[in-house]
C-alpha positions as CSV (number, residue, x, y, z in Angstrom):
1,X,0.0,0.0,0.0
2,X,1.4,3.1,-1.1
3,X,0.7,6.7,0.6
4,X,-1.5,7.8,-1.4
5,X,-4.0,4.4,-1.1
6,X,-4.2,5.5,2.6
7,X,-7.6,5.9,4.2
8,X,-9.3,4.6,7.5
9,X,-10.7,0.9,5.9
10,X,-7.7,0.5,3.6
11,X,-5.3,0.6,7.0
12,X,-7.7,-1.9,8.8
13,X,-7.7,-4.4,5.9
14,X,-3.4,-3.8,5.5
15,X,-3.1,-4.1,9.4
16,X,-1.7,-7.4,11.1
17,X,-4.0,-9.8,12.4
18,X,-2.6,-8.8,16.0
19,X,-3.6,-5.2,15.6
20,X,-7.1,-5.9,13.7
21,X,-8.2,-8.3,16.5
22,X,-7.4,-5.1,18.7
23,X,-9.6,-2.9,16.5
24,X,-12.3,-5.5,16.2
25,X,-12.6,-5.7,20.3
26,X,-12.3,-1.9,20.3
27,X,-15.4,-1.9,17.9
28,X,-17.4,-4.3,20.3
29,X,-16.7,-2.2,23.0
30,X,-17.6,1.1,21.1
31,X,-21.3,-0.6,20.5
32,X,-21.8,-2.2,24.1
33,X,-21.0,1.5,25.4
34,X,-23.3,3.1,23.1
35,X,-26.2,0.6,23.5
36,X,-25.4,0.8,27.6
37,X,-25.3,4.7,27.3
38,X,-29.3,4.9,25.1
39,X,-30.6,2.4,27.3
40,X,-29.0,4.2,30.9
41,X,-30.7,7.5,29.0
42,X,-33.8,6.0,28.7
43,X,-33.9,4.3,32.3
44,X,-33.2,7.3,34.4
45,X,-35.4,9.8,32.4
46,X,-38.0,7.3,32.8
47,X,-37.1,7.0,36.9
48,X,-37.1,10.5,37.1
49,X,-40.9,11.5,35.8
50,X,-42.1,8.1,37.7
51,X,-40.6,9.2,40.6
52,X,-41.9,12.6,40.0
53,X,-45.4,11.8,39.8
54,X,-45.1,9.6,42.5
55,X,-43.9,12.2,44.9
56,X,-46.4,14.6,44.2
57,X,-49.0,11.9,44.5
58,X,-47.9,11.4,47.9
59,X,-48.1,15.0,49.3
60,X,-51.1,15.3,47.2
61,X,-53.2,14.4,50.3
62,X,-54.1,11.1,49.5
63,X,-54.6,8.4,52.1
64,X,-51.4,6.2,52.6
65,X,-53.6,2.9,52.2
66,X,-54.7,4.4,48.9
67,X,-50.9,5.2,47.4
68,X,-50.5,1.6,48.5
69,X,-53.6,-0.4,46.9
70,X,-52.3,1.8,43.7
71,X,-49.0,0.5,44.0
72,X,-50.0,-2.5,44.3
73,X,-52.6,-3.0,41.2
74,X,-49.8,-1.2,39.0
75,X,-46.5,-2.7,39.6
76,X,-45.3,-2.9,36.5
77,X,-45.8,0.8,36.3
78,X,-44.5,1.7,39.7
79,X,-41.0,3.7,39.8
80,X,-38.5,3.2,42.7
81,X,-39.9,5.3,45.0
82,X,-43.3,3.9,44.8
83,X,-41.7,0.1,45.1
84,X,-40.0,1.7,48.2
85,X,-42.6,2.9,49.7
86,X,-44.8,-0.4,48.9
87,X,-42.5,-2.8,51.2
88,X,-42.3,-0.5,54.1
89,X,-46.2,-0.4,53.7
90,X,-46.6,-4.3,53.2
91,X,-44.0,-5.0,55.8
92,X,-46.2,-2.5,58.3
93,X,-49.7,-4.4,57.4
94,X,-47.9,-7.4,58.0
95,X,-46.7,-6.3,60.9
96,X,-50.1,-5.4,62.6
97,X,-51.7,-8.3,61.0
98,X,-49.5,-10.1,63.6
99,X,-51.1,-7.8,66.4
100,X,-47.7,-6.3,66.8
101,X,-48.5,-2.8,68.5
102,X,-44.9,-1.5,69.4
103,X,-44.6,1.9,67.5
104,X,-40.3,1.0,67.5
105,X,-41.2,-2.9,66.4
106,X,-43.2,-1.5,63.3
107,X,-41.2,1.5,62.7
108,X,-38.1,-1.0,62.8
109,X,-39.9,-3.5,60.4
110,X,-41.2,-1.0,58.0
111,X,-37.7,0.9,57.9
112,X,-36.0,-1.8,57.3
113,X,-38.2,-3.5,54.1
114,X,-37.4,-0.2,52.7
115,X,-34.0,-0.3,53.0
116,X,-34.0,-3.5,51.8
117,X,-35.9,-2.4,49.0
118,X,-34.0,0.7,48.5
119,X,-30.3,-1.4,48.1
120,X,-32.1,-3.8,45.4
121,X,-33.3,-0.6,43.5
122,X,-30.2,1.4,43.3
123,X,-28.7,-2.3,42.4
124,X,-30.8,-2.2,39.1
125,X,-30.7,2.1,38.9
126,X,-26.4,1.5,38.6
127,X,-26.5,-1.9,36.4
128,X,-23.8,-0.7,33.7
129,X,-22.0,1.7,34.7
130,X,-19.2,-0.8,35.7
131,X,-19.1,-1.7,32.2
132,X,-18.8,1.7,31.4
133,X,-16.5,2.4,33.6
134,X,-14.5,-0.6,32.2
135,X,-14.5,0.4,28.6
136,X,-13.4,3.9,29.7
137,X,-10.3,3.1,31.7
138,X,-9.2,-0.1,29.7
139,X,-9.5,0.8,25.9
140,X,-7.0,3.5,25.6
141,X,-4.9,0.9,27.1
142,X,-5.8,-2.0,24.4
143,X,-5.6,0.8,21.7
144,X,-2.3,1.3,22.7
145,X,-1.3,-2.2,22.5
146,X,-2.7,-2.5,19.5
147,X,-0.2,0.8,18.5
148,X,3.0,-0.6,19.9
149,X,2.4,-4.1,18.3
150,X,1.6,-2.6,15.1
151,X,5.1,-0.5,15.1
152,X,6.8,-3.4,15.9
153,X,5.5,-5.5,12.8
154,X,6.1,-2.2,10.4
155,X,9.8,-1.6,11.7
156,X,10.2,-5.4,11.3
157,X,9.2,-5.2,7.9
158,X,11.4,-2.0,7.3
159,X,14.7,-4.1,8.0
160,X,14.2,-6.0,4.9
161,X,14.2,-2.8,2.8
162,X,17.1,-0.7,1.5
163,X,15.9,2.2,1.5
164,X,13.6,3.4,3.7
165,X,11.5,7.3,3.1
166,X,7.9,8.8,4.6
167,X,6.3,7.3,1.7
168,X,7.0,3.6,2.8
169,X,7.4,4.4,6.8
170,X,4.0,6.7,7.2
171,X,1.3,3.3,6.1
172,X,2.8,1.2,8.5
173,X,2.6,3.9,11.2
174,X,-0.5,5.2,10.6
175,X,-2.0,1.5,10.7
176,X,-1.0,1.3,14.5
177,X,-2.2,4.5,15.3
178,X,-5.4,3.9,13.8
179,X,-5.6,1.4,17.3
180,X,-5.5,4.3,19.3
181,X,-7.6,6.7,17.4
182,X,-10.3,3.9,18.2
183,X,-9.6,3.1,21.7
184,X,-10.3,6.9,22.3
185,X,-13.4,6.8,20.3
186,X,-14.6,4.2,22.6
187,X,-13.1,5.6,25.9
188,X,-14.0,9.4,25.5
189,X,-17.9,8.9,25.3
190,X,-18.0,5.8,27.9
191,X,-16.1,8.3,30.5
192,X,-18.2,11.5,29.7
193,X,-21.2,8.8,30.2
194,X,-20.3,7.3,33.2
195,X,-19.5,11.1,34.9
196,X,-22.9,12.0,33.4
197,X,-24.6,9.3,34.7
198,X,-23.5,8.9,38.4
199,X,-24.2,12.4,39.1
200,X,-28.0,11.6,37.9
201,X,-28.0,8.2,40.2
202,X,-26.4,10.2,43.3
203,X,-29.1,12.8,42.9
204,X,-32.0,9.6,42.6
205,X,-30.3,7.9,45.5
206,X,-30.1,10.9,47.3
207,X,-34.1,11.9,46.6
208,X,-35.1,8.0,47.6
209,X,-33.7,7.9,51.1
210,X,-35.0,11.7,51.9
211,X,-38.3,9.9,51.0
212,X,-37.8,7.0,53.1
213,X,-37.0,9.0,56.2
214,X,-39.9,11.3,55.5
215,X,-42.4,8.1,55.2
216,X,-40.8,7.0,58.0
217,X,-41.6,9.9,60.3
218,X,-45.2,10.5,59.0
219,X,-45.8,6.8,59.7
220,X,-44.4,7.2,63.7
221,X,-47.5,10.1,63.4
222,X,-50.0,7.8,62.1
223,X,-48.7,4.6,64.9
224,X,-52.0,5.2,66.4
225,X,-54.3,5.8,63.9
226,X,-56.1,3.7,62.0
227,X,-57.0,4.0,59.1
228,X,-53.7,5.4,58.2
229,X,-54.3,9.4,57.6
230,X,-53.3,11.1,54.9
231,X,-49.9,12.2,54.3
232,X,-49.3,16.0,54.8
């Protein structure tokens, strides 16, 4: 390949098998970030108005019995706050269908479902950013690889010639650089992602457990009420 054949497929296709294996994983991990990043975008935009309309359902007035039968007839539609707030209420009726009276034994109870519930929500909320986080720190890494190895095989080639200028030095260089041109293209949006997207999950974590300990202190109101009142 001469210099003026030079362009970003003919480099692939001239590259050692070493360096193309490189730029094929590169490419995997270019689509797996980009699938991860539309389907995170869609997830916490999603989280955000459910969680939304939840909250303002809450301090709409509503009774807390009511928030909870509408939970529990639309579970599939429930965000994260609403599943939170479901267990703490299901492990409180659960709780009292036991004749358990103890404002600490069912403030205990019901705290703790939502915890419980809490941890297995942010579990979900944060599935793939580790992969994101992966592909952002590793690929410049395997790009570079895939440079240095391709350097090696064009200076090894080189030795055999007797004369050696830019025009037959720059194909063989460019082809491992093309390694790293793509390990950035893969790292730079999966970092600026991953940034992006734990801010938004900090802020949704942070939002759930204000909520939990607001429940939580409107319930120890209610103890000895029943029906439960209204939230206010």
């Amino acid at each position: 390949m001469n210099s003026q054949e030079m362009s970003i497929a003919s480099l692939v296709l001239h590259a050692s098998w070493v360096v193309q294996l490189v730029m094929l994983i590169l490419v995997a991990a270019s689509v797996a970030c980009w699938a991860t990043i539309l389907r995170k975008v869609g997830m916490l935009k999603a989280i955000k108005n459910k969680n939304e309309t939840f909250e303002s359902d809450f301090w709409s007035g509503s009774s807390l019995n009511e928030l909870y039968q509408n939970a529990m007839h639309n579970v599939k539609a429930c965000g994260p706050m609403e599943r939170i707030f479901a267990s703490g209420m299901r492990e409180y009726q659960k709780l009292r269908e036991r004749h358990i009276t103890n404002p600490d034994t069912l403030l205990d109870g019901t705290r703790r479902a939502m915890r419980a519930s809490f941890q297995r929500e942010m579990d979900e909320i944060e599935s793939g950013l580790s992969l994101l986080g992966t592909i952002g720190s590793v690929s410049p890494y395997v790009g570079l690889f895939g440079t240095v190895w391709g350097v090696m095989h064009a200076f090894t080639g080189f030795a055999s010639m007797e004369q050696i200028t830019l025009a037959t030095v720059a194909p063989g260089i460019a082809e491992a650089l093309v390694a790293t041109a793509m390990g950035l293209f893969a790292a730079i949006p999966a970092v600026t992602a991953y940034n992006r997207f734990s801010s938004g999950i900090d802020r949704i974590a942070s939002q759930q457990e204000t909520f939990i300990e607001e429940f939580s202190n409107i319930l120890q109101r209610n103890l000895g009420a029943q029906p439960l009142h209204a939230a206010h």
